[in-house]
N, C-alpha and C positions, 0 to 999 in steps of 0.2 A: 602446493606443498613444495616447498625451495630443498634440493636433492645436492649434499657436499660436493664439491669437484676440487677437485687439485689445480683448478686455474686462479691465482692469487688473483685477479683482477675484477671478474665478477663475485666473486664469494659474499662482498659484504655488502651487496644492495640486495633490495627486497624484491620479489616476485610480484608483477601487476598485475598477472592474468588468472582467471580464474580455470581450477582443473575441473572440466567436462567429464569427465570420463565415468567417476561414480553416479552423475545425477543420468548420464546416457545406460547406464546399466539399469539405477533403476525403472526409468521408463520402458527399456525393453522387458522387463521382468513383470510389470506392471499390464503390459501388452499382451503377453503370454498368458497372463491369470485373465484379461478379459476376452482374451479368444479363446481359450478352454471353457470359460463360465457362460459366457453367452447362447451357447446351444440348451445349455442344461437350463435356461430362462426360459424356451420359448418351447418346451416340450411337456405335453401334457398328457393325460392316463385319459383316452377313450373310456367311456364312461356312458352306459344306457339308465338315462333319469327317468321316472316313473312320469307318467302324465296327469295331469290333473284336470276335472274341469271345475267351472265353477259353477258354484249354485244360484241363482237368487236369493236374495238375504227374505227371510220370511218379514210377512207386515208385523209392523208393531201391534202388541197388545194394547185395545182400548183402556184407558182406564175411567174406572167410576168413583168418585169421592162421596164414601157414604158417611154419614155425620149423627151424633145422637148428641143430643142438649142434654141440659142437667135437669130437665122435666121428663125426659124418657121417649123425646120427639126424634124419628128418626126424617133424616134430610138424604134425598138422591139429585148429586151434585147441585146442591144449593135449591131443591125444591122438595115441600113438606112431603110426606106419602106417610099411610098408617101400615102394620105389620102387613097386611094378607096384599098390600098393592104390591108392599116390597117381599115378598115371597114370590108372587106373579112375575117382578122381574128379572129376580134373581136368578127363577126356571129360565124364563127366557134367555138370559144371556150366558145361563149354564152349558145351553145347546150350541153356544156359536163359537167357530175355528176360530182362530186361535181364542183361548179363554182371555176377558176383560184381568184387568189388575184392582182388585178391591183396595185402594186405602181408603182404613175406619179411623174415622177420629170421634173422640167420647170426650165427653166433660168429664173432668174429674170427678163432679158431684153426680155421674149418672150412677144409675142405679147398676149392679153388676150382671142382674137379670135379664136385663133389655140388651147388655151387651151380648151374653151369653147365648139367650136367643137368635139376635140378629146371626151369630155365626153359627148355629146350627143350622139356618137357617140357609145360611150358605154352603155349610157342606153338602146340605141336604141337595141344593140343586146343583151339583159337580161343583161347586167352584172353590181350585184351593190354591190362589194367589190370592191371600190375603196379609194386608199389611198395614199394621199399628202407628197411626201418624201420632206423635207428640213434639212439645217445645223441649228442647232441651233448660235443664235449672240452671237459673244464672249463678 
C-alpha cells in the first residue's frame, strides 16, 4: 500500500514490494488458535466399558424337506415313507437340541387333509419350525 509523502520525486511511481505485515499477523493468530485447540484434541473422558465375552455361535438347525404329491404321498427329503413311519420320525427328531427346520412343500392338487395331518402330526411331536415352501406366481 503506497502511503502520500510530501517528496515530489518519488510520489508518482508504483510500489514493488509486497506489504508482509498483515499475512505475518495472520499466521500468528492462526498459531494461537492451533496451540490453544490442540490439547483440547488429544484429551479424553476416562471411561470404564463393560466387558463382554463371547459366546459360540450355536449349530445350525438341521433341516428336513418334507414333500406331499398330489396323490396324498408324503416324501422325507426325497424318500417315499407312509404316515405312521413319518410320525416315528417326526418323535425322533422332536427330541433332538436344537429342533430340525421342517420345510413342507404340497402340490397344489393335494388333498388339504394329508396336509393337515402331517402338521398335527408335527406338533404332536414338539416340532414347531415349520415352513410353507411354494413357487412364487409368475
Amino acid at each position: 500500500m503506497a502511503f502520500a509523502s510530501f517528496d515530489k520525486k518519488g510520489g508518482a511511481a508504483p510500489v514493488a514490494e509486497i506489504n508482509m505485515v498483515p499475512l505475518i499477523d495472520v499466521m500468528l493468530v492462526l498459531l494461537v488458535i492451533f496451540i490453544v485447540t490442540a490439547p483440547l484434541l488429544t484429551h479424553s473422558v476416562p471411561l470404564t466399558l463393560p466387558q463382554a465375552t463371547a459366546r459360540p455361535t450355536p449349530p445350525a438347525a438341521a433341516k428336513i424337506d418334507l414333500s406331499i404329491d398330489a396323490d396324498g404321498q408324503r416324501y422325507w427329503n426325497g424318500q417315499k415313507v407312509d404316515r405312521s413311519e413319518l410320525q416315528a420320525r417326526l418323535q425322533a427328531e422332536g427330541q433332538r437340541q436344537p429342533q430340525p427346520e421342517i420345510h413342507l412343500r404340497a402340490d397344489e392338487a393335494a388333498a388339504y387333509r394329508t396336509v393337515a395331518e402331517t402338521l398335527a402330526d408335527a406338533s404332536r411331536a414338539g416340532l414347531s419350525k415349520i415352513g410353507f415352501v411354494s413357487q412364487p406366481a409368475p
